[in-house]
Z-matrix of the N, CA and C atoms (Angstrom, degrees):
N
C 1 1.446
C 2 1.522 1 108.51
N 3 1.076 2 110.11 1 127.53
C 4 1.919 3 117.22 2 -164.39
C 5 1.855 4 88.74 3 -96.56
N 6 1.509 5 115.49 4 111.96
C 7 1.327 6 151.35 5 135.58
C 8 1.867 7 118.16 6 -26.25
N 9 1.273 8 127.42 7 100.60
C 10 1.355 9 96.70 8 157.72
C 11 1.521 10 101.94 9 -92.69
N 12 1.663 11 107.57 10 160.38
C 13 1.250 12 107.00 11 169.89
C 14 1.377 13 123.91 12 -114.50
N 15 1.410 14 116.13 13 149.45
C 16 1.788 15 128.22 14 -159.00
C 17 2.263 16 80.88 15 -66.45
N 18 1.376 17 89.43 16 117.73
C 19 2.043 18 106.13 17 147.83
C 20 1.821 19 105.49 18 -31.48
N 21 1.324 20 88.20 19 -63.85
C 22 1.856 21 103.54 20 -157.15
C 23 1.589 22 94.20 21 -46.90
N 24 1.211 23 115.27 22 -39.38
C 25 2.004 24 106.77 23 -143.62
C 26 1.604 25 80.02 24 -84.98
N 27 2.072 26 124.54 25 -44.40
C 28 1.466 27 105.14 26 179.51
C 29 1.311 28 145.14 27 -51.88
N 30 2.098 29 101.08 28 -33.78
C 31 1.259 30 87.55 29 160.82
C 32 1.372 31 135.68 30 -62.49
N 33 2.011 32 118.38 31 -39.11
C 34 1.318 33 112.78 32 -174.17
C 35 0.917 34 107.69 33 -46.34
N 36 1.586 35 124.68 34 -67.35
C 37 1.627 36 127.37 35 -173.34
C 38 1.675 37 100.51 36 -35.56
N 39 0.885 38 125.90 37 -67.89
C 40 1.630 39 115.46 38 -176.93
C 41 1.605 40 120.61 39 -49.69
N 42 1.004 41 121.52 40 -55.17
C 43 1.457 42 147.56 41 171.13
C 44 1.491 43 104.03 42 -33.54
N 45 1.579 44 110.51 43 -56.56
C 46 1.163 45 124.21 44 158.81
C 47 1.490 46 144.25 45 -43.21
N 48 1.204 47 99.01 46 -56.94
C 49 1.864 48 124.81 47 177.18
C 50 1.503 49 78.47 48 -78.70
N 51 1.437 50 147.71 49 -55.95
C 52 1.778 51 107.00 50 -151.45
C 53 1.603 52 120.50 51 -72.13
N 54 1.623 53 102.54 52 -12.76
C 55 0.859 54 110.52 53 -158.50
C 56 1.737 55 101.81 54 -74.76
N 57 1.541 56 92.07 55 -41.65
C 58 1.761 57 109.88 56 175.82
C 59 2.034 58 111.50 57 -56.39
N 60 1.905 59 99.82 58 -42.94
C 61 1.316 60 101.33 59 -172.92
C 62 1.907 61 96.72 60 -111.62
N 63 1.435 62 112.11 61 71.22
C 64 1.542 63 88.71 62 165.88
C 65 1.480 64 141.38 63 -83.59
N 66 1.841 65 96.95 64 10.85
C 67 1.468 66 104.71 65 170.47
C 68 1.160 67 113.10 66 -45.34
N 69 1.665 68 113.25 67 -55.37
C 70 1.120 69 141.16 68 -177.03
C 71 1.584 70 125.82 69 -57.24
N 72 1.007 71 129.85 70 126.29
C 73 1.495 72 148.75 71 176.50
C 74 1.451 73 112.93 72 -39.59
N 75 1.000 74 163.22 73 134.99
C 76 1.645 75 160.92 74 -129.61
C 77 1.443 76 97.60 75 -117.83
N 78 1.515 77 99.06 76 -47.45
C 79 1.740 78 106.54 77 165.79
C 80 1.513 79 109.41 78 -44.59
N 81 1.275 80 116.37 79 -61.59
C 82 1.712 81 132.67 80 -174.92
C 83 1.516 82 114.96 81 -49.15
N 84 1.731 83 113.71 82 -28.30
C 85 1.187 84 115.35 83 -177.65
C 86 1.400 85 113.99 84 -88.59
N 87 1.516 86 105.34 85 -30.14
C 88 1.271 87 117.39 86 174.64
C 89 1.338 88 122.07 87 -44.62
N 90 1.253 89 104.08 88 -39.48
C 91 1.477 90 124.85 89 -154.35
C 92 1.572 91 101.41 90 -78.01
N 93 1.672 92 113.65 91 -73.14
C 94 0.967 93 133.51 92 173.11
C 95 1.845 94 108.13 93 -18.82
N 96 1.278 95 96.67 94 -68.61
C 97 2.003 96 118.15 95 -170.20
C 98 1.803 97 97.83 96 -60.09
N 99 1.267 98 115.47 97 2.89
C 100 1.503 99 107.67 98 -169.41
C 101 1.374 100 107.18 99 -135.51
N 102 1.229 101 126.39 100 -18.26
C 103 1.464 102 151.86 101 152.03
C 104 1.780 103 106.62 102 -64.84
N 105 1.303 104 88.95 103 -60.28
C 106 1.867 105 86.67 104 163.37
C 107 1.613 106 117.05 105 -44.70
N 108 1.179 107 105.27 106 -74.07
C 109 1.344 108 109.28 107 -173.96
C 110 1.649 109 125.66 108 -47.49
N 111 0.905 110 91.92 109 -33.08
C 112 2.214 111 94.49 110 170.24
C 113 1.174 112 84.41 111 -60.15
N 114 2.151 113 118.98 112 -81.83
C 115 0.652 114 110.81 113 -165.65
C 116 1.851 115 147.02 114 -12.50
N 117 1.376 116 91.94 115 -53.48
C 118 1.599 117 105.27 116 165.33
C 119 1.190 118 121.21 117 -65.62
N 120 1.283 119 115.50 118 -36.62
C 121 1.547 120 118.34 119 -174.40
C 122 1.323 121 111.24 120 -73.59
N 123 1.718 122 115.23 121 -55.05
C 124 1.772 123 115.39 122 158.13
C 125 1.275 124 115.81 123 -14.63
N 126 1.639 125 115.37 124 -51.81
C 127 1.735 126 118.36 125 -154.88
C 128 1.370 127 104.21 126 -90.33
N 129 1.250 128 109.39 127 22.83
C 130 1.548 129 117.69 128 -173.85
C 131 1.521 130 119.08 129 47.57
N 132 1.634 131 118.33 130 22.93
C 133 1.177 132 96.00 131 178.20
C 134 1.778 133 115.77 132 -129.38
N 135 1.510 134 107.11 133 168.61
C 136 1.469 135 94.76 134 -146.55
C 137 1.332 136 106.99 135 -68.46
N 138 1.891 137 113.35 136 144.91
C 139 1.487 138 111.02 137 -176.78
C 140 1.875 139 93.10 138 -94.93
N 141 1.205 140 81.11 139 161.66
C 142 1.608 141 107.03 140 -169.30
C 143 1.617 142 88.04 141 -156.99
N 144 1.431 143 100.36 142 129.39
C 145 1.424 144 121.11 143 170.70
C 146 1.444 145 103.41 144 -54.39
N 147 1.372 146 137.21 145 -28.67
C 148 1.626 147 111.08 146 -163.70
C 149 1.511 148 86.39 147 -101.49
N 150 1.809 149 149.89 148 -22.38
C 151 1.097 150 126.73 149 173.60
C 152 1.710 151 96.54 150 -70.16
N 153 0.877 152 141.41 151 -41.99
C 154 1.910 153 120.79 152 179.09
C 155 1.099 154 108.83 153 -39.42
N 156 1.327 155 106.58 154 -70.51
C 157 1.678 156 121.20 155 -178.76
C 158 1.774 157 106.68 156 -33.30
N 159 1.013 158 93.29 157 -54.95
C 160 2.123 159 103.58 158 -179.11
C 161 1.322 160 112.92 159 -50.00
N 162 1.451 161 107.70 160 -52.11
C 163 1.254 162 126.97 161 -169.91
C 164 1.957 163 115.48 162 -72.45
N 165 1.144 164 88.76 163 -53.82
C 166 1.917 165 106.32 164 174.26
C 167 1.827 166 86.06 165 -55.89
N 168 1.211 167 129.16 166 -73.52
C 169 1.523 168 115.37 167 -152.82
C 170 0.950 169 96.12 168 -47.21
N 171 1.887 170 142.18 169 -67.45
C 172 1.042 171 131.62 170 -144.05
C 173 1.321 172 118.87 171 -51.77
N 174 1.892 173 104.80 172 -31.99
C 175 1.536 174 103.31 173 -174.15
C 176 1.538 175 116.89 174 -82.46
N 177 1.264 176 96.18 175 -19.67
C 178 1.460 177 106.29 176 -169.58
C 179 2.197 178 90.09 177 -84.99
N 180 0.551 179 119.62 178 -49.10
C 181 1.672 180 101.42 179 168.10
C 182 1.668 181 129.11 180 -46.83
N 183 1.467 182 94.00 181 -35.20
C 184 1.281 183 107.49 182 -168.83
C 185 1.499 184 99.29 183 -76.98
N 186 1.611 185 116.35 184 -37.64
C 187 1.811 186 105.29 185 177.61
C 188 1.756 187 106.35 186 -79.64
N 189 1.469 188 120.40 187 -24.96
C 190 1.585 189 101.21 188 161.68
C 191 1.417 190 115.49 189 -45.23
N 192 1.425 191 93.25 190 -65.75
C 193 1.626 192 107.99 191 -174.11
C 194 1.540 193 123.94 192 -35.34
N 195 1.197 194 115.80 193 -28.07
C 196 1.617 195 125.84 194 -151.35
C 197 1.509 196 93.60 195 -99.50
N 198 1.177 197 129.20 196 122.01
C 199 1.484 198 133.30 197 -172.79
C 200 1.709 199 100.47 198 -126.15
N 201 1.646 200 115.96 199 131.93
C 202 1.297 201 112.42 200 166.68
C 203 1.594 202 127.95 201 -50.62
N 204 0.952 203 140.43 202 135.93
C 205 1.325 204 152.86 203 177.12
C 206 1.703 205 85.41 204 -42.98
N 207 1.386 206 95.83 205 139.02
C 208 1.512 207 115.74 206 -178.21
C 209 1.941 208 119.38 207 -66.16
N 210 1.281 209 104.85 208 121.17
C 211 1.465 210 111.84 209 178.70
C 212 1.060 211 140.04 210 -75.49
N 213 2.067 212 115.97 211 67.27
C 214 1.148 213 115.29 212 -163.80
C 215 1.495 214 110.44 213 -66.94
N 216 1.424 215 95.22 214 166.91
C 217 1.869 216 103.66 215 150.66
C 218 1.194 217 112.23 216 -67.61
N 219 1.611 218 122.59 217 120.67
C 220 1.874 219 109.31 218 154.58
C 221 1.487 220 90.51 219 -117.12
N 222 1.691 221 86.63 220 153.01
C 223 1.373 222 93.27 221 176.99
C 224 2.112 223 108.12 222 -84.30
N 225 1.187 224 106.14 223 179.41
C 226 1.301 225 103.21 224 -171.29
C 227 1.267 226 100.77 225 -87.37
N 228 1.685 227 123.67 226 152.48
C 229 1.254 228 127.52 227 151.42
C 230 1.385 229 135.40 228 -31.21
N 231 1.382 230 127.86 229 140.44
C 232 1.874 231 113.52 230 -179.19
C 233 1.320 232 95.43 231 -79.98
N 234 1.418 233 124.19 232 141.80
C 235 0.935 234 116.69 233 -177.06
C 236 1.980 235 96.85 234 -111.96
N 237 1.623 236 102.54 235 88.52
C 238 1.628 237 113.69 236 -178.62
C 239 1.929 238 93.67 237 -90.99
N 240 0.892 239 114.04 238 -1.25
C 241 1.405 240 101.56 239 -168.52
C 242 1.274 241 131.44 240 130.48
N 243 1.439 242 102.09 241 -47.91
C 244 1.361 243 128.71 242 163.15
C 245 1.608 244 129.72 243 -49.76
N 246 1.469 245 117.46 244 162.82
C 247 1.335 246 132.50 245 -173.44
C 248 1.629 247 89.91 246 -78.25
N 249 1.220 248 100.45 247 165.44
C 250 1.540 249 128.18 248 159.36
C 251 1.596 250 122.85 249 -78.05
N 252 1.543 251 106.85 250 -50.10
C 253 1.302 252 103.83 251 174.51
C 254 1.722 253 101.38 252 -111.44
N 255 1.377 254 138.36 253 33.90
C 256 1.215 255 120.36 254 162.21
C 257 1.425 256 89.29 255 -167.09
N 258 1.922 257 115.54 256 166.71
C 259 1.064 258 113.34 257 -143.64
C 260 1.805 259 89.28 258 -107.84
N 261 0.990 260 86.16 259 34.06
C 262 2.256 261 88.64 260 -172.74
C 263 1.465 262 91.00 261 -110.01
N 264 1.559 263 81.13 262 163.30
C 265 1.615 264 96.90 263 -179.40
C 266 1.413 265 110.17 264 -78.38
N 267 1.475 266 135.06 265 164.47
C 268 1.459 267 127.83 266 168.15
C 269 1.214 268 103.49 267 -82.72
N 270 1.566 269 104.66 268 159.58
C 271 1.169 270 105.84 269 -174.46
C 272 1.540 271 120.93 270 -111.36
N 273 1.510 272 112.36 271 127.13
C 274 1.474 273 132.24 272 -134.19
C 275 1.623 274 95.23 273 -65.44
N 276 1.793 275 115.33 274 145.10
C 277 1.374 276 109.71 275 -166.39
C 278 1.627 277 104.98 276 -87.42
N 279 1.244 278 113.06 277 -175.64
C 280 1.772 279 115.20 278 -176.12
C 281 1.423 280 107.88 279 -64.68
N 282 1.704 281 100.48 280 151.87
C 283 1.500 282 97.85 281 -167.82
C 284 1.595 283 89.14 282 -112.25
């Protein structure tokens, strides 16, 4: 059964979470709290403004939380000729 959902309760829920996530973009929260909500509704189960709210934080913590793998310096390969992972030469493409 397709749900519309009340404006009013999406913004609080949003209004709410940016205030909690203001790293995050207002647009970004928006999204999340409204992506939730299909979401819930898809899974057929009943939305209730405080499971969005539950549901949006967790994800919205989890993309604070989630940090790219750290950006060392490597230096570049010598380039003698050789492979990277074996000590042979590549083998030269069609001429």
């Amino acid at each position: 059964m397709l749900q519309t959902f009340p404006v009013q309760d999406l913004r609080q829920i949003s209004a709410r979470l940016h205030d909690e996530f203001s790293a995050l973009s207002r647009r970004c929260v928006e999204r999340c709290v409204s992506d939730t909500w299909h979401c819930v509704e898809h899974l057929g189960i009943a939305v209730t403004p405080h499971l969005v709210e539950r549901v949006a934080r967790e994800h919205l913590e989890a993309m604070v939380n989630s940090v790219p793998p750290s950006q060392t310096v490597r230096k570049a390969p010598r380039r003698s000729g050789t492979s990277l992972f074996t000590s042979h030469r590549p083998v030269p493409g069609p001429r």
